[in-house]
N, C-alpha and C positions, 0 to 999 in steps of 0.2 A: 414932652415926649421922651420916654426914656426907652435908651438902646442895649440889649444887654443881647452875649454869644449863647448861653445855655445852659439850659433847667435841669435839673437833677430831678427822677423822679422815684423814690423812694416807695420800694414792693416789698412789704413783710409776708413772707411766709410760712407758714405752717399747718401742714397736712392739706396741699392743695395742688398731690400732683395731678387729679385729673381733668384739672382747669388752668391750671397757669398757663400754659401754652397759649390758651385762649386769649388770656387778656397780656400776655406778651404780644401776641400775634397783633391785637389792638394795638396796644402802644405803639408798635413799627410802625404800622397803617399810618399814624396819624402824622401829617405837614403841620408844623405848626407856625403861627403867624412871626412874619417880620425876619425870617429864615431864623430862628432860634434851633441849637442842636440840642438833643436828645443826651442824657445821661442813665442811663437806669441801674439803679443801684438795690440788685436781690437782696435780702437780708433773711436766711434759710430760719429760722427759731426752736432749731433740732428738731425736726419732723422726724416719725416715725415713720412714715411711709414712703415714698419712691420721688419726690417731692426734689433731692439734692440732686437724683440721676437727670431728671425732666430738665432741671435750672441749667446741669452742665452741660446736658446733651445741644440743648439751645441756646449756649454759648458758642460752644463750639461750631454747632450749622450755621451761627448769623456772627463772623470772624468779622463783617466789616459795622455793628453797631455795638455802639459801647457799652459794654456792660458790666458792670463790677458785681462779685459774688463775693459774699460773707456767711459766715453760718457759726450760732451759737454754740457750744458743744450741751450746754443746758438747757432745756426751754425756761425761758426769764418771762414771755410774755408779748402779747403786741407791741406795748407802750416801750417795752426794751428794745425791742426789733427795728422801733423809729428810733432807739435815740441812738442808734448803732448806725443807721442810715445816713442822719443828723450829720453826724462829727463825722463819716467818710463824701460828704457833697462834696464837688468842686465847680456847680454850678452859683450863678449868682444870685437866681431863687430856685424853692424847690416846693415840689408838690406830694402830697402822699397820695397812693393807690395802693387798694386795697385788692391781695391776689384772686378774688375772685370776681364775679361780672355784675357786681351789683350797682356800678359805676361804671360809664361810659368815658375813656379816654379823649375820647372828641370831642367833650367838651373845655379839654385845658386851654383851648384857644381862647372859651368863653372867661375862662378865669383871668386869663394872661390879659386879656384889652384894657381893663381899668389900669395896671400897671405901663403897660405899652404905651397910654395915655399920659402916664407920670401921677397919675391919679392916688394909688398905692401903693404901699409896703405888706399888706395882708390883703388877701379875698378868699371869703371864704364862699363854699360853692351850698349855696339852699336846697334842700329837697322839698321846701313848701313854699320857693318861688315860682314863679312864674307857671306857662304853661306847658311844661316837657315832660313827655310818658311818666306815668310812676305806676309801677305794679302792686295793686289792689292785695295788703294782706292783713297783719297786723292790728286789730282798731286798739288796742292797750300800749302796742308801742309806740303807734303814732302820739297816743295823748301821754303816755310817759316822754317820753322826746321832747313835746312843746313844754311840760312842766320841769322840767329840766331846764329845758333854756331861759324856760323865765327866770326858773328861780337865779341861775346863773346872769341872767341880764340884770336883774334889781341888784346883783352884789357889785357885779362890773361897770354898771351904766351904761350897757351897750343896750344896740335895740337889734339883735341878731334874731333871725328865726330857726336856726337851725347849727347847735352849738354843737352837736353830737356829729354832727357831721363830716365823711371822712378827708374830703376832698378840702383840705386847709393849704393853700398855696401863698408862702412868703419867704422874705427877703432871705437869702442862706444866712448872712451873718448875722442878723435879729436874732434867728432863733437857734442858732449855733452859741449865742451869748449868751443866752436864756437854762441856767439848771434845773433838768430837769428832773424827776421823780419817781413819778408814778412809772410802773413798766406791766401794766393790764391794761383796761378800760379806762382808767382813771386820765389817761393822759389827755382827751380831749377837753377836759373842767378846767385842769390844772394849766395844760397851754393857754387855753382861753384867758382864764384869770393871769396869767402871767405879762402876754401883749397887753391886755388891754391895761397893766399899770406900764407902759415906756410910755414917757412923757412925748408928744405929738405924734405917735403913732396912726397912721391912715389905714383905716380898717374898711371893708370892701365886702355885697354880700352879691353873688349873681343864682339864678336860679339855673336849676342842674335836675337831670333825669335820674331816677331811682327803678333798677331793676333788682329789686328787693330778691332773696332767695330763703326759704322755708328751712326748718331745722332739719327734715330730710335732705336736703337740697347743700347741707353742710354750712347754716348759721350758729355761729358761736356763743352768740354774747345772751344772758339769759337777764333774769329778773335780780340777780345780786349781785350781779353789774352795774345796777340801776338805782342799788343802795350803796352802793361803792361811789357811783357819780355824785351823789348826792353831798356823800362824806368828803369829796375830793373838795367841791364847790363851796364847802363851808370853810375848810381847812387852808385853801390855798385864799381864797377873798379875805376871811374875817380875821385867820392868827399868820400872815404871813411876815 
């Protein structure tokens, strides 16, 4: 059983003023188990749009939860966004969420119990576990995704299903130790490959809801992302 005061939960940003409120609003919502507090840590990645007014205006209205605000003066990237998150934690694990609603906040309880148990140091949260909502879109991402993680599973030796996944909840100081790289898309291969060489490291998978959202709907990540994933996953397993 381990007992730990509170999760940093790390929100990258960029060009999402007309939704962040929303999954701010979520993250409040959510008790999490074993009274753990809340940390959240904006991370702005020079948005061009209204996106820095939104973060500080709702700083400002919610004065009694914690919030830490950063903002790049360059866009560097998602993967920069985390590692900017990364090195400002001061919780003892941390989680990423992603500023839009394609992930449900409510389930970091789900992530935190194998930990809570003393079970882990990593869980990562599945969108082809179990059985929680997923919004029907994609059929080439889905099967880009699973080939992805294989190919990433046959270099790591893990048996993950879902490597691309944003919802990676672990230990702060692991992956505060851990150099990181990539600062796009890349960084989900690169972290993967990187835990899974710490020698006894306890890696964790629970299944998690996916409310996917359309390229209308302001999805970013396209098909040379996908060739970037690829290149990360060769580069970080085979010459690192």
């Amino acid at each position: 059983m381990e007992n730990f005061k509170m999760l940093s939960i790390i929100i990258p940003a960029y060009n999402e003023a007309g939704t962040i409120h929303m999954i701010l609003n979520r993250v409040a919502e959510v008790v999490l188990i074993n009274g753990i507090e809340k940390e959240l840590i904006l991370v702005n990645d020079c948005s061009t749009d209204h996106t820095e007014e939104v973060l500080l205006e709702y700083r400002n209205q919610h004065p009694n939860m914690n919030i830490q605000y950063f903002k790049h003066e360059v866009n560097q990237g998602k993967g920069a966004a985390i590692h900017t998150g990364i090195k400002k934690a001061t919780g003892e694990y941390l989680v990423i969420q992603d500023a839009d609603l394609e992930y449900d906040p409510e389930e970091f309880n789900e992530l935190l119990k194998p930990v809570i148990r003393g079970s882990a140091d990593v869980v990562f949260g599945s969108r082809f576990l179990g059985g929680n909502p997923h919004r029907i879109l994609f059929f080439w991402h889905s099967i880009g995704n699973k080939m992805l993680t294989r190919l990433s599973n046959m270099l790591t030796n893990l048996n993950l299903t879902d490597m691309e996944t944003c919802y990676k909840l672990c230990k702060t100081p692991i992956i505060q130790g851990i150099a990181l790289k990539e600062k796009r898309f890349g960084f989900e291969p690169e972290i993967t490959a990187k835990l899974a060489r710490i020698p006894d490291i306890r890696i964790y998978e629970v299944g998690i809801s996916y409310y996917g959202r359309t390229y209308q709907e302001g999805k970013k990540i396209g098909w040379r992302d996908g060739f970037r994933a690829i290149y990360c996953i060769l580069k970080y397993n085979l010459f690192h």
